[in-house]
C-alpha positions as CSV (number, residue, x, y, z in Angstrom):
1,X,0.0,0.0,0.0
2,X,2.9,2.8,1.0
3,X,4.6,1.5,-2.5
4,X,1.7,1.7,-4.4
5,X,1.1,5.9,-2.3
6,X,4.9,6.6,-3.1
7,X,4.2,5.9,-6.8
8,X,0.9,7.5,-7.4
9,X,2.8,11.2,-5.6
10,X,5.9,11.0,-7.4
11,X,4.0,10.4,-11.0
12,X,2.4,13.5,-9.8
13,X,5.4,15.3,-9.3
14,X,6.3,14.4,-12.6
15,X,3.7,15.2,-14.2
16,X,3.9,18.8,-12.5
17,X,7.5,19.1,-13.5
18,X,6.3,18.1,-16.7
19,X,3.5,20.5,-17.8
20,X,5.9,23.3,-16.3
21,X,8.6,22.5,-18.6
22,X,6.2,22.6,-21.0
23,X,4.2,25.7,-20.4
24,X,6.2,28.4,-18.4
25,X,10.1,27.5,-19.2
26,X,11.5,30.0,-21.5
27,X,11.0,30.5,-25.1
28,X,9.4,27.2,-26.4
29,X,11.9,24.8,-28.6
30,X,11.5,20.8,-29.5
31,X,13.6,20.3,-26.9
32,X,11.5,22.0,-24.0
33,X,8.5,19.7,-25.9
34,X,10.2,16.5,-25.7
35,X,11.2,16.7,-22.1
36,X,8.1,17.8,-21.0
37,X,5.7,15.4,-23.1
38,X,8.4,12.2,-21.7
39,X,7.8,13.6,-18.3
40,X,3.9,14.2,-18.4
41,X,3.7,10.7,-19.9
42,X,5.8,8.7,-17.4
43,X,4.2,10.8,-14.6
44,X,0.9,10.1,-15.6
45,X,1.4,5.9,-16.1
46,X,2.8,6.2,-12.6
47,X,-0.2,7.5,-11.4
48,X,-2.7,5.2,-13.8
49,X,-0.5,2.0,-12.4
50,X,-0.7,3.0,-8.4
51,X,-4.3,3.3,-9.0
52,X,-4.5,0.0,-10.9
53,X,-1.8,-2.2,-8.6
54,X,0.4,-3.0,-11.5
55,X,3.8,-1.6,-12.5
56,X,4.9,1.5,-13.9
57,X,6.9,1.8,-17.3
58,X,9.8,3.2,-15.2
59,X,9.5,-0.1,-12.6
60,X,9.6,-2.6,-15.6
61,X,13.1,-1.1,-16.7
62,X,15.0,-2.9,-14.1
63,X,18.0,-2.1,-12.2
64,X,19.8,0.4,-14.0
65,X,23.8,0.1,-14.2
């Protein structure tokens, strides 16, 4: 249950960090909308998959080196 609560805040982190990368950082380049459309995405799966019980697209990557 905490795992599944840990999940669901920080996808919403994301996805905060996310739409302000996208809406209120700087002059707007493809850059700025990559990074922010990656992060809205993952944030929001995180928070789809803490309210289903099944893992993330971040959790199925594995241990990274």
């Amino acid at each position: 249950m905490l795992h599944r609560l840990f999940l669901g805040v920080f996808g919403v982190l994301l996805m905060g960090v996310g739409l302000y990368a996208l809406f209120f950082a700087g002059p707007f380049t493809i850059l700025q909308l990559a990074g922010g459309s990656a992060l809205v995405l993952l944030g929001g799966n995180m928070v789809v998959s803490a309210w289903r019980a099944r893992e993330s697209w971040l959790s199925r990557l594995g241990p990274l080196p």
